[in-house]
N, C-alpha and C positions, 0 to 999 in steps of 0.2 A: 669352166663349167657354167650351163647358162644359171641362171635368175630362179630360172621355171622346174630346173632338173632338182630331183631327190640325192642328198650327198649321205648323206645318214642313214634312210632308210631302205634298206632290199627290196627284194621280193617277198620275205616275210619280215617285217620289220626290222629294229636295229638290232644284229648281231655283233661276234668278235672273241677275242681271248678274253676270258672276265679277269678286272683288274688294270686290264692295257685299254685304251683310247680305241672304239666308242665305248667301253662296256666299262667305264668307272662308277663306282660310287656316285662323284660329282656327276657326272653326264645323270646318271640313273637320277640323281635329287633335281636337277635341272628340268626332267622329260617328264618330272613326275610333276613340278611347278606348270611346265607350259600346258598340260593336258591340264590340270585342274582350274587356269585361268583361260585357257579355251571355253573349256564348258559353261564357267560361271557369265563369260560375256555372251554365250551362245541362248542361255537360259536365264540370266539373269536372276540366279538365286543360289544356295548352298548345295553341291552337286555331291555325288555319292559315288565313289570309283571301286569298284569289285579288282581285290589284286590275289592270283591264284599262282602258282611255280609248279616245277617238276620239282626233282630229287636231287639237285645238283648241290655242292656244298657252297657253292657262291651265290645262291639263292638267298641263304641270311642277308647277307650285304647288300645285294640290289633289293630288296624287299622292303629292308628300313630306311633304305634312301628313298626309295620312291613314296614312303609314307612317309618321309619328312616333306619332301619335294610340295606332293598334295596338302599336307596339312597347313605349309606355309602358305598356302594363298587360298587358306577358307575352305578346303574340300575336305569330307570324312571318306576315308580310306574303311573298307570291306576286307577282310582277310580272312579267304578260304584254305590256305594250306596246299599242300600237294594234292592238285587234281588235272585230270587233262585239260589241251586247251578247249577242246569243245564242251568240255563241263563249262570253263569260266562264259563261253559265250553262249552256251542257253540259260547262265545263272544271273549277267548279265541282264538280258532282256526280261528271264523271268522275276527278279527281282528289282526290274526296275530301275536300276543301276544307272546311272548316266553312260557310263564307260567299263571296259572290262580290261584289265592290265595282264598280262600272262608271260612270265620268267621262266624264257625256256630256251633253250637255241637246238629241240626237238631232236635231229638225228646227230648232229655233233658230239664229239666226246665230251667228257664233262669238266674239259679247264675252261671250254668254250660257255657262254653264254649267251642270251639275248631276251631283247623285251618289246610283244608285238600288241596291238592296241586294239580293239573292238568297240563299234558303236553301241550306240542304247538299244539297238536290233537286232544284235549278236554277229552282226558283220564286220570286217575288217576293215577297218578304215580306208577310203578309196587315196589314190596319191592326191590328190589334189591338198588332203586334210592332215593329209603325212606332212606336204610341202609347209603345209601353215606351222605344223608346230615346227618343222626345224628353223624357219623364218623368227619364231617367238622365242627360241632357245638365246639367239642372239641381241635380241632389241630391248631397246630401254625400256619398251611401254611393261615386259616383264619385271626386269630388274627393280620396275619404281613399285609396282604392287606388293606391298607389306604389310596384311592389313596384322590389329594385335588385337589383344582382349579376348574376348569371347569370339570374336571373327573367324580365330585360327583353328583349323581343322582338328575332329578326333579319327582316333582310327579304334574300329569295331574286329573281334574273331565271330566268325559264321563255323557254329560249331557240326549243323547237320548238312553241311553244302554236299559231299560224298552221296548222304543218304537221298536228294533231291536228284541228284545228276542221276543216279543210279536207278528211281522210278521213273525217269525218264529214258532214259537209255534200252530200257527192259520194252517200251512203247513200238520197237523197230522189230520187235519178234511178235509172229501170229497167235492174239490173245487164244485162239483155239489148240495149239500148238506145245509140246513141252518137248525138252531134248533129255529128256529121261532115258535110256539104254543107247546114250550117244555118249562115248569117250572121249574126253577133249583135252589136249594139251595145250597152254596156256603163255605162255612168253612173255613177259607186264616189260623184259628190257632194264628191269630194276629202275623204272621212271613213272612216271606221275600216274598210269594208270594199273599201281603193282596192288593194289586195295580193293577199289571198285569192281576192276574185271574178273578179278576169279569169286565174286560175289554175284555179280550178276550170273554169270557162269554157272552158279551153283545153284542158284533160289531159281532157276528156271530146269532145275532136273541135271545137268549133263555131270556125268564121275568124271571131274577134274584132277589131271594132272599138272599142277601149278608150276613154275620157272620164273626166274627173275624176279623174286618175289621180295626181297632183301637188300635194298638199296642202302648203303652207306654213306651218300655224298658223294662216290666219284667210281662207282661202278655203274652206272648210267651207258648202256647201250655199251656195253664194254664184252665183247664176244660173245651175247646177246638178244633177243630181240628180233624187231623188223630187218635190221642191217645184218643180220649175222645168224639165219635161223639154222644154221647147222647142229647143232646143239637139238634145238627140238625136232630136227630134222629126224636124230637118232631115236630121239624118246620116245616118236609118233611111233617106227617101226619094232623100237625095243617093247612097247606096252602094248603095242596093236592099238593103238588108238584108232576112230575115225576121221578125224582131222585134228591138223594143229594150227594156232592162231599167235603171231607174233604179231605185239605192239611197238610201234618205235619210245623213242623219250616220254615224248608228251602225249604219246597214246593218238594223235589224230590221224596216224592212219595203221594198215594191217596189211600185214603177208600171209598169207595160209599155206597148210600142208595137205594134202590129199593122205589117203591111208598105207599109199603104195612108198610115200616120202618126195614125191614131187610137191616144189614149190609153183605155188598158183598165185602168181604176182598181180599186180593193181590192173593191168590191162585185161587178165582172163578174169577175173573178177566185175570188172565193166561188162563184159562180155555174158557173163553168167546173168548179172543180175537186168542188164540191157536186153538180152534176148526174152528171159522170162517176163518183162514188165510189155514189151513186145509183145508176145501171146496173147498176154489178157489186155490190150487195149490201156495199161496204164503209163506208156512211155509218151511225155509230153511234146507235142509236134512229133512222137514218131523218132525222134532227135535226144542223140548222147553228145555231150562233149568232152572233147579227150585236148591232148597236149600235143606239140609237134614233138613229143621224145615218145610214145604212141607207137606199139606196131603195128602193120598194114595190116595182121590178120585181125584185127580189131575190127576194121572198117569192114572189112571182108564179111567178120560173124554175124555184124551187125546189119551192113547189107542182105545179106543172104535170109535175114531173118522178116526182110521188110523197114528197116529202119534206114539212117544215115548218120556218119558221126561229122560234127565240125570240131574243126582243130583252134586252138588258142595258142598263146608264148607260155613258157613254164613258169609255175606258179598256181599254188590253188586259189590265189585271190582272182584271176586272169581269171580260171576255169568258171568262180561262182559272176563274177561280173558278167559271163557269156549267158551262164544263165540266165541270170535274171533278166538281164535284157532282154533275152528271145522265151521271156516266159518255161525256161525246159525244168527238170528236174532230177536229172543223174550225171554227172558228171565225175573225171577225174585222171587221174594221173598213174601212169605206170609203175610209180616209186608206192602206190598202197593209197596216198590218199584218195578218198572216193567222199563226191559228198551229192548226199541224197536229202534235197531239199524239199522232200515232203514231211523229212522227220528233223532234219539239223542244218543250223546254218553255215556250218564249216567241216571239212573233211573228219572222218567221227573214225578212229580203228575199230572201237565196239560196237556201236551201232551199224557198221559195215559189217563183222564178222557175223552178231545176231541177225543183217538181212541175207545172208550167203545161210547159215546154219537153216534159218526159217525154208528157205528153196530147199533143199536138201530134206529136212523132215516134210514136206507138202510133198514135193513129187516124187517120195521115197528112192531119191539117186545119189548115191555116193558122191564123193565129188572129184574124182576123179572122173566121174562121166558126166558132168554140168560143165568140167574145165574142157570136155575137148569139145563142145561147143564154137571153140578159137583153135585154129592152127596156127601156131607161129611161126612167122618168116624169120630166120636168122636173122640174129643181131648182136653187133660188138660195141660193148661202150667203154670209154678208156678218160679217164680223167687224168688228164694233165696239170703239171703245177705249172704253173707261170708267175711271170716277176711284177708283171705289170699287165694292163688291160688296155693297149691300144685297140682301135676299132678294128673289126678282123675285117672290114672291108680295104683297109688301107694293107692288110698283109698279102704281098705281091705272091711270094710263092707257095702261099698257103689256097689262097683264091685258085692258081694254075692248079694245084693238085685237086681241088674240090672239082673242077671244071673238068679233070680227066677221069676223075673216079665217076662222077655222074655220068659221064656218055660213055661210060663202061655198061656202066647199072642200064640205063634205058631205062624202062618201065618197071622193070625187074628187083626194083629198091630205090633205096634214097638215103641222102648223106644228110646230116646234122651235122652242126659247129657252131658252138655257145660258149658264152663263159657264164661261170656259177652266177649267181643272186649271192649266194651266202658263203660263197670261197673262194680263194685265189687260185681257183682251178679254171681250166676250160674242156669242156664237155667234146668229146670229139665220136659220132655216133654214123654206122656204118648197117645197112639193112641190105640185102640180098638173097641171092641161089641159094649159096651154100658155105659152110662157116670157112673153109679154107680161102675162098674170096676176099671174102667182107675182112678176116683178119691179116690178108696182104695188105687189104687196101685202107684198113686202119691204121696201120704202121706207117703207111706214108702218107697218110695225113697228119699223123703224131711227127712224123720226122719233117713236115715242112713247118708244122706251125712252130717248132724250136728251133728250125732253120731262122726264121721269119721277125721271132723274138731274139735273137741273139744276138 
């Protein structure tokens, strides 16, 4: 592994089984010392670190490690409690914060944990700044900074951080607008945004049907939620709702349901809200960006509508770096996260689901007729376990089969094959005619890359 490469942190910061190596106690007190002596050599004075969690019950445990971690090298530690991640990262910037901590490992089950980082901006730390702190997890120049006395950090409770995220969050719905005789069912995932959302939800008019609302510590996205909306699937069609809104763990991103019980995933969603900003002249360059796990008719709706999408690697951090780069301002992911940076600096589930609700009340269209805006191209996605993570370019007869499925496809689709960011899976992704295709020809990519590995 070179010098220069990230070993610790993913695609969304460090994740793992909480308890087992990276996700101990000590790692978490260690992560929480080099972030609070980063900042102090960066700013050269006593820095203030905002630290927020989901609902996980190994939350307690990384929470007081990382507040010892901080306090041992002169930082005062902020503790908001259970709130999404994009609460911590507008609470973060709007309070000033030097850094924003967030204990989450999002769609994961809940033995699983992880802790991902945000600048003073509400952004995610680019790798470069990742590479610095696992560089300082191991060096002396850490280990020797001890300071005592008065030096040593306090740690603070922020008792109205919910009530703050939630007037802000309320800012992505049209102040002219209420969802008063709109029925909504609700999914919080029993995770960090089971408080807020069916609050927000309500103080803006809509007769909520709540779900997920009762976290224990280890019901956390647990047949639930973004990952698993069947459940509200029933309750949109059993109550006649108008839609339903599933949030994953940490709430940063959202699945919808139409009235009919079809799911409207992160791509039609892109789609909906790309096209309408489209219309009126607010889509920035004319330009969405999306991920290569993306379906075509994405590009298609968007096209068709006057725009273009560009594609990134997976990962919402990837997505918001494109933006800002290229100045754009909609962007996201097939998996729900959407992040719309005229209102939030990181993939937002409720402030996604209030700009989809707010279309829907303006152009008084259901939404099942804003989702067919997007025609979807079959697609099969098959997650694989794997043992290890050699480069898939070196795997000979996995490469053959990709090389025959693609000049199957022609124009006609396109193949994906990835390994996870944040799991010992590899992503094996198949777009096409027609599902009976695309699921022969995902089997035999599933059947070389375990060829390949074996």
């Amino acid at each position: 592994m070179s010098k220069d490469e990230r070993t610790l942190f993913g695609t969304d910061g460090v994740r793992g089984l909480a308890n087992r190596h990276p996700m101990t106690a000590e790692l978490a007190m260690k992560l929480g010392r080099a972030v609070g002596y980063q900042l102090r050599e960066a700013t050269g004075r006593r820095p203030k670190v905002l630290i927020g969690k989901d609902t996980r019950l190994s939350g307690y445990m990384m929470e007081t490690a990382l507040v010892s971690g901080l306090c041992s090298v002169g930082a005062d530690a902020l503790l908001v409690g259970p709130l999404p991640t994009p609460g911590i990262a507008f609470l973060t910037s709007g309070m000033r914060a030097d850094a924003g901590l967030v204990i989450s490992a999002s769609h994961n089950p809940f033995e699983d944990n992880g802790i991902k980082v945000f600048g003073r901006d509400g952004y995610k730390l680019p790798d470069e700044d990742e590479l610095q702190l696992e560089r300082l997890l191991v060096s002396d120049e850490l280990e020797a900074f001890r300071p005592t006395g008065t030096e040593i950090g306090r740690a603070y409770r922020i008792d109205d951080a919910a009530g703050r995220y939630a007037v802000f969050a309320k800012m992505a719905f049209p102040r002219d607008l209420t969802l008063e005789g709109l029925r909504v069912v609700v999914d919080c995932g029993n995770g960090a945004g089971y408080k807020v959302a069916p609050e927000v939800l309500r103080e803006l008019g809509a007769e909520l049907v709540p779900l997920g609302v009762s976290p224990d510590g280890t019901n956390i996205n647990e047949d639930c939620g973004a990952l698993h909306p069947e459940h509200m699937v029933r309750m949109v069609r059993e109550r006649r709702a108008d839609v339903g809104v599933a949030l994953d763990g940490d709430a940063d991103r959202c699945i919808l349901v139409d009235a009919r019980g079809n799911v409207v995933d992160g791509d039609q969603v892109l789609a909906i809200i790309g096209t309408w900003m489209l219309e009126r002249g607010e889509l920035a360059h004319d330009t969405l960006v999306a991920t290569v796990m993306s379906n075509i008719g994405l590009d298609r709706a968007i096209r068709e509508a006057g725009g273009k999408v560009v594609r990134v690697g997976v990962g919402d951090r990837y997505v918001v770096e494109r933006m800002r780069q290229d100045g754009l301002n909609v962007g996201g992911e097939q998996s729900g996260h959407v992040v719309l940076l005229d209102h939030a600096t990181t993939g937002d589930g409720l402030v996604t689901a209030l700009t989809v609700l707010g279309i829907m009340v303006a152009s008084k269209q259901p939404l099942h007729a804003l989702a067919a805006r997007m025609t979807r191209f079959p697609q099969v996605l098959r997650n694989v376990d794997v043992p290890s993570k050699p480069p898939l370019e070196s795997l000979g007869p996995l490469q053959a089969a990709i090389a025959d499925v693609e000049g199957a496809l022609g124009d006609d689709g396109r193949v994906l094959v990835r390994y996870s960011g944040t799991q010992r899976k590899c992503r094996v992704m198949v777009e096409g005619p027609d599902d009976v295709t695309i699921e022969a020809m995902a089997a035999l990519l599933v059947t070389a890359l375990q060829e390949s590995l074996s």
